[in-house]
C-alpha positions as CSV (number, residue, x, y, z in Angstrom):
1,X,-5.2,-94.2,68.8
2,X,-2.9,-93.9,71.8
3,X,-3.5,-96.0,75.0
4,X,-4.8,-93.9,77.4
5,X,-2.2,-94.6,80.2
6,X,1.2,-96.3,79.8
7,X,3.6,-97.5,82.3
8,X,6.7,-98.7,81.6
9,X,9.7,-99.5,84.8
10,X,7.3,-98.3,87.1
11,X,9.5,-98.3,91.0
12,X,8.5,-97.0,94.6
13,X,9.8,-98.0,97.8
14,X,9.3,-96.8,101.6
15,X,12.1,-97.0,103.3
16,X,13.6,-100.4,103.4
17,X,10.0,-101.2,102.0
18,X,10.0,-102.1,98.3
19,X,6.5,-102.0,96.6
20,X,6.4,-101.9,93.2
21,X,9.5,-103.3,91.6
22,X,9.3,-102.5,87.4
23,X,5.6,-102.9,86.9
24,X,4.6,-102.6,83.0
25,X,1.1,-102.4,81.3
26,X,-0.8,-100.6,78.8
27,X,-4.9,-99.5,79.4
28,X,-6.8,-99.1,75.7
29,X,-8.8,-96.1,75.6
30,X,-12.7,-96.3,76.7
31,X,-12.2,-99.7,78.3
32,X,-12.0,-101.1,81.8
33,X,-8.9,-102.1,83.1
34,X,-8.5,-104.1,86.3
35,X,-5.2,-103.8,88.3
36,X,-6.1,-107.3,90.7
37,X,-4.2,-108.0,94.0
38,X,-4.5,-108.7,97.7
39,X,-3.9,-106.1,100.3
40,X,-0.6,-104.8,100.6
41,X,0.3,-105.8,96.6
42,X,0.6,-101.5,95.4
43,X,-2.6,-101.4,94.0
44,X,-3.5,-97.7,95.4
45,X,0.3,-97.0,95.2
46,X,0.3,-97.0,91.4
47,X,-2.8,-95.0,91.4
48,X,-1.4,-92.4,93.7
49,X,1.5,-92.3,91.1
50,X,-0.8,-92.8,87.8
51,X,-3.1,-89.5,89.4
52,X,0.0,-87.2,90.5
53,X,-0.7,-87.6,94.4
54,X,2.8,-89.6,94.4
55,X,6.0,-89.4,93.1
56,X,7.6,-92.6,91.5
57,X,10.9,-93.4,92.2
58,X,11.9,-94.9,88.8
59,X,10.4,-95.6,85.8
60,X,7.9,-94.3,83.4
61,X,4.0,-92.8,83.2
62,X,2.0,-91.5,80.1
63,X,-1.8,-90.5,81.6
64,X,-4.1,-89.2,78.3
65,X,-0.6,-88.9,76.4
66,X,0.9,-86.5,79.6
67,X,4.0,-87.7,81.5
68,X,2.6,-87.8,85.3
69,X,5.8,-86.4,86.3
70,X,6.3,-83.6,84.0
71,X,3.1,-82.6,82.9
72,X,1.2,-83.2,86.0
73,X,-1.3,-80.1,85.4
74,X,-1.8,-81.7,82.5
75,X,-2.8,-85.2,83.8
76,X,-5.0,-84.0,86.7
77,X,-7.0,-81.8,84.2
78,X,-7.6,-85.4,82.0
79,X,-8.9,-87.4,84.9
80,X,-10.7,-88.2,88.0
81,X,-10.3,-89.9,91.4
82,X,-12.7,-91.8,93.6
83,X,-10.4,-93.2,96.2
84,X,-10.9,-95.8,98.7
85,X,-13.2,-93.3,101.0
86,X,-16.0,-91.6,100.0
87,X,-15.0,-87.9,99.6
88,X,-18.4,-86.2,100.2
89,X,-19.3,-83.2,102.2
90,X,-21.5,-85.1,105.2
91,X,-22.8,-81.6,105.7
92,X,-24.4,-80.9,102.3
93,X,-27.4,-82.4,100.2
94,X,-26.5,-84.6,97.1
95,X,-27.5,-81.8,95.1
96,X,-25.3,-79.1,96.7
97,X,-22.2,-81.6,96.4
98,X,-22.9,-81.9,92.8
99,X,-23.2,-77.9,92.2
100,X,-20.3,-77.0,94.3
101,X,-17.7,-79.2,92.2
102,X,-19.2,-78.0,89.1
103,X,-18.6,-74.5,90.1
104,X,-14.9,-75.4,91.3
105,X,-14.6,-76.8,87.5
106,X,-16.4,-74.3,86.1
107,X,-18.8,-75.7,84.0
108,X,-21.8,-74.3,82.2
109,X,-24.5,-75.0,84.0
110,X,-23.8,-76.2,87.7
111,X,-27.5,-77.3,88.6
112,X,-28.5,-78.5,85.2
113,X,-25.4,-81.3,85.7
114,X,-25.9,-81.9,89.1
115,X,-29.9,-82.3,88.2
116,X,-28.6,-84.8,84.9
117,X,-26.3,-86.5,87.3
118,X,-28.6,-87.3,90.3
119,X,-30.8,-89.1,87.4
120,X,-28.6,-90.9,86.0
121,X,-27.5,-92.2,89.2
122,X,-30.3,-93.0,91.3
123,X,-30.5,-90.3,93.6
124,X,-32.8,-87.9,92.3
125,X,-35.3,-89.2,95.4
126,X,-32.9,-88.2,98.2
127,X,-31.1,-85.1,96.1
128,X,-31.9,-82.5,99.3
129,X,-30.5,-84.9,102.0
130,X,-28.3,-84.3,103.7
131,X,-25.3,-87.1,102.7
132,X,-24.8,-87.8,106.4
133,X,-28.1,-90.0,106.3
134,X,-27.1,-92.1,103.1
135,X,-26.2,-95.7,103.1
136,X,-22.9,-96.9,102.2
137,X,-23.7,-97.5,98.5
138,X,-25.3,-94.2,97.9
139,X,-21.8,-92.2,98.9
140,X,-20.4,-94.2,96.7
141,X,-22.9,-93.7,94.1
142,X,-22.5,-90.1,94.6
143,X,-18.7,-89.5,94.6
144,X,-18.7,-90.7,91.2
145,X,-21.0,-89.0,90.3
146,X,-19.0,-85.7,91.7
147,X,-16.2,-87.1,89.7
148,X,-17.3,-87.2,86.4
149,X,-18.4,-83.7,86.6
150,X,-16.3,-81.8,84.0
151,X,-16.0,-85.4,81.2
152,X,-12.5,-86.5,82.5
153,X,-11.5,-88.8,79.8
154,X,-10.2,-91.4,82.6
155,X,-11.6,-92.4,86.2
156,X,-10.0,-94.2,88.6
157,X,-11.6,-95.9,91.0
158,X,-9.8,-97.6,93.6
159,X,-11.2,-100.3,95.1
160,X,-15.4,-98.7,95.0
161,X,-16.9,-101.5,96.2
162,X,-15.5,-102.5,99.5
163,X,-17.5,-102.7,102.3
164,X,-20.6,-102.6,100.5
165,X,-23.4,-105.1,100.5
166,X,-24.4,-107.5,97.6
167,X,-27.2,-105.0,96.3
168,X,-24.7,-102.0,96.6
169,X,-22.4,-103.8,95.0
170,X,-24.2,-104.9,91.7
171,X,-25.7,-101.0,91.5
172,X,-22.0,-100.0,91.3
173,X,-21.1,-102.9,88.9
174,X,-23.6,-101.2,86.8
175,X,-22.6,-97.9,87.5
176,X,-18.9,-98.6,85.7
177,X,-20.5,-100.7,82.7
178,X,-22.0,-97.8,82.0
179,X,-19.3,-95.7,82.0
180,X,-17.6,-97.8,80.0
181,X,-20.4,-97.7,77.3
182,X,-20.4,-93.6,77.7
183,X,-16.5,-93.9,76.3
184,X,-14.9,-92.9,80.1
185,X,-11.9,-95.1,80.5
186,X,-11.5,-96.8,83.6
187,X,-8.8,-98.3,85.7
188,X,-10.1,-100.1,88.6
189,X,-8.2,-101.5,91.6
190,X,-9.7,-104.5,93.6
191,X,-9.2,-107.6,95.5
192,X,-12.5,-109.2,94.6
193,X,-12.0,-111.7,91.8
194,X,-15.6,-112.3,90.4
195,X,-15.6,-108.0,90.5
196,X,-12.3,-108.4,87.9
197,X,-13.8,-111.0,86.2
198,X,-17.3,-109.3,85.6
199,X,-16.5,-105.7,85.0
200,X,-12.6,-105.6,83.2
201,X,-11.9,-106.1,79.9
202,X,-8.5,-106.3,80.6
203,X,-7.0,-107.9,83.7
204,X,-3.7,-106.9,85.2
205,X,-2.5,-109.6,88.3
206,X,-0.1,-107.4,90.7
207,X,1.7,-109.5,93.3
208,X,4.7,-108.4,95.1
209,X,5.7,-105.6,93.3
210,X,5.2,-106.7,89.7
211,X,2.7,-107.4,86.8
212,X,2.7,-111.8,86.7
213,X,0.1,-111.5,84.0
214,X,-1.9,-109.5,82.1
215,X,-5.0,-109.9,79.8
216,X,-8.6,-110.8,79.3
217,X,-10.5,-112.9,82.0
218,X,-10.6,-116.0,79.3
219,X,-6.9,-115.5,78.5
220,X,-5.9,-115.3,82.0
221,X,-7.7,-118.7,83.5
222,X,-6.3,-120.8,80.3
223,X,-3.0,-120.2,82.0
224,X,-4.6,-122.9,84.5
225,X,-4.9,-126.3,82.7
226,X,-7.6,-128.5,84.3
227,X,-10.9,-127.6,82.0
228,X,-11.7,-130.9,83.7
229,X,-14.5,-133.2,82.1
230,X,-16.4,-135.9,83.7
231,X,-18.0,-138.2,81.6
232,X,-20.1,-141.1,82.9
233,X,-21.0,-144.5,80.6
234,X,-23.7,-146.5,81.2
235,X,-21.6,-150.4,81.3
236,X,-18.1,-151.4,81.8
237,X,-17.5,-152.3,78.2
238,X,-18.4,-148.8,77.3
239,X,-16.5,-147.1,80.3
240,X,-13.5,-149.3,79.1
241,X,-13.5,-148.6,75.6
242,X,-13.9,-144.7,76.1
243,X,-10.9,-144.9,78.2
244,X,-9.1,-146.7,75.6
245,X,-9.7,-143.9,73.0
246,X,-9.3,-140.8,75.0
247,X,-6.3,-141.7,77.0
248,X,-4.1,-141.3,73.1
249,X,-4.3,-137.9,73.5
250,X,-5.5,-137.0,77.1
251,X,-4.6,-136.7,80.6
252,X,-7.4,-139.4,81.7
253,X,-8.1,-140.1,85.0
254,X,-10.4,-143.4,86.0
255,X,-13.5,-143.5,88.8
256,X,-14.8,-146.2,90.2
257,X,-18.4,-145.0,89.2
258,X,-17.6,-145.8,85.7
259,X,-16.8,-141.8,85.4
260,X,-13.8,-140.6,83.5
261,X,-12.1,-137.2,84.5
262,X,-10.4,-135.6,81.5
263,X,-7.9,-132.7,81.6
264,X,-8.4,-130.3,78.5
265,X,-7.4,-126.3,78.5
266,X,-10.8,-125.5,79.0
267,X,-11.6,-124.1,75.3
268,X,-14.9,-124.8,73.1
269,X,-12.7,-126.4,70.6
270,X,-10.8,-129.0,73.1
271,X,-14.6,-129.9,74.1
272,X,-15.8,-130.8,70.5
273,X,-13.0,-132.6,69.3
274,X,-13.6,-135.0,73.0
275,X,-17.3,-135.6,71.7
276,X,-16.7,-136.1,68.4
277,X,-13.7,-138.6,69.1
278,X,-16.7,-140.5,71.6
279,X,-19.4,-140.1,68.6
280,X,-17.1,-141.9,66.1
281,X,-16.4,-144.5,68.2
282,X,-20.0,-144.9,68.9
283,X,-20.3,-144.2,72.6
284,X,-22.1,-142.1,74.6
285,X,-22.0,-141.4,78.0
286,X,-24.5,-141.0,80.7
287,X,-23.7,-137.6,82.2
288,X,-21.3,-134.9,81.7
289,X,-19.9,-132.3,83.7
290,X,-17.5,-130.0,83.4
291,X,-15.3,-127.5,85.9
292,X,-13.9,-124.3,84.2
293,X,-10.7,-122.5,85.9
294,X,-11.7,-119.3,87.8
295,X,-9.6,-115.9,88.0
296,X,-9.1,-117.7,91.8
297,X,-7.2,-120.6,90.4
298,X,-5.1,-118.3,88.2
299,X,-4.4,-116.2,91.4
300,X,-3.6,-118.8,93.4
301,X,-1.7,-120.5,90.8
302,X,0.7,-117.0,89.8
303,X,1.1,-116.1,93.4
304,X,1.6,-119.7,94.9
305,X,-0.7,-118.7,97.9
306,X,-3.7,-120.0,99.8
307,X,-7.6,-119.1,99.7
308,X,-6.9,-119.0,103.5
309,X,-3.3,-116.5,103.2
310,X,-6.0,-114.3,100.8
């Protein structure tokens, strides 16, 4: 099966202004894909490009197997958009928002989707309000809703959770795991890490103008090395002697709480082989901890800035 988008080369510039400079990736049909970066990086400029709203200046685009460029009737007619602002009519009910984009897209039954959506997203209790008196998270809730009217094979969705609070936020986490599992695919734009790291099954890191990594949330942080380990013994003979045998073949660093730090790449196989070098030798420490690499430290490692710069 064909990705559903490919980008190869991809250039734009404003002015003097150089955003994206040859990005490349791939997004695997009915999966979530995660373009990560900080403000500024060309997240929402690709997907202006990717959706037909912007021209790129070089490079290539393949959206459902349609060039963006020349076969942009094409593209829109494959996807949907849910940008970084809610587009809802404040004027209208949930209900009539629903209805009215199904009769701009001509679908069967208007009301019977709008009435299937409103369930499936949590609505179905304020379906005649007007959307001027809905919280943050129910907008949101409904203008993806209004998007998937019509099946698009792809959504976007850039950036859907920002400035919404914790409890908005998981309902919308939810929201794209489910339309992942329905067989949508989706490309999602964001600056939140843990959002990447919870929802994406791939993970694309944009930083000033170019793709510095790409893959799964487990591939990316073993770019980091420091799965550290901290192992505490019980005497000074034992504390000793486990040095003695880890420090062959590990970075080993020593406490003076009879704790030893080791450095491993963070896998479950690194981890057994430390334990069963310890068992053999026939010591056992007190307490064991152990600090896993985050999507922050893989950021912060690939772009060489600061929590505080982010």
């Amino acid at each position: 099966m064909k990705p559903a988008i490919v980008v190869r080369g991809l250039t734009k510039a404003f002015k003097e202004n150089s955003v994206l400079k040859g990005v490349d990736f791939t997004v695997d049909r009915g999966t979530i894909f995660a373009l990560l970066g900080s403000n500024g990086a060309g997240k929402t400029t690709t997907i202006n490009i990717l959706t037909t709203l912007m021209t790129a200046d070089g490079g290539e685009a393949a959206v459902n197997g349609f060039d963006v460029t020349k076969e942009a009737e094409r593209v829109r007619q494959s996807i949907s958009l849910t940008g970084q602002f809610a587009a809802v009519d404040d004027m209208l009910s949930a209900r009539e928002n629903l209805e009215l984009i199904g009769d701009l897209r001509h679908v069967t039954d208007s009301a019977k989707t709008a009435t299937d959506l409103l369930k499936e997203f949590d609505l179905v209790d304020a379906a005649d309000r007007r959307v001027v008196t809905f919280s943050g998270g129910m907008r949101r809730r409904l203008d993806i809703a209004m998007s998937l009217i019509g099946s698009p094979a792809i959504i976007f969705l850039d950036e859907p959770t920002t400035g919404l609070d914790p409890e908005a936020r998981n309902k919308m986490w939810q929201t794209i795991q489910a339309l992942a599992k329905r067989g949508t695919t989706v490309f999602l734009t964001t600056q939140y890490l843990e959002e990447a790291d919870e929802l994406a099954d791939t993970i694309a890191l944009l930083h000033q103008g170019t793709i510095v990594a790409k893959g799964t949330s487990a591939e990316l942080k073993k770019l980091v090395p420091g799965g550290l380990i901290k192992l505490t013994f019980p005497g000074e003979s034992q504390f000793k002697a486990a040095q003695a045998v880890l420090k062959k073949d590990y970075a080993v660093t020593s406490g003076d709480d009879l704790t030893l730090t080791i450095t491993t790449d963070g896998s479950v196989t690194h981890l057994v082989e430390l334990f069963v070098r310890l068992r053999d030798a026939k010591l056992e420490p007190t307490n064991f901890s152990q600090q896993i690499p985050t999507l922050d430290d893989v950021f912060f490692k690939l772009t060489g800035s600061t929590k505080e710069e982010n």
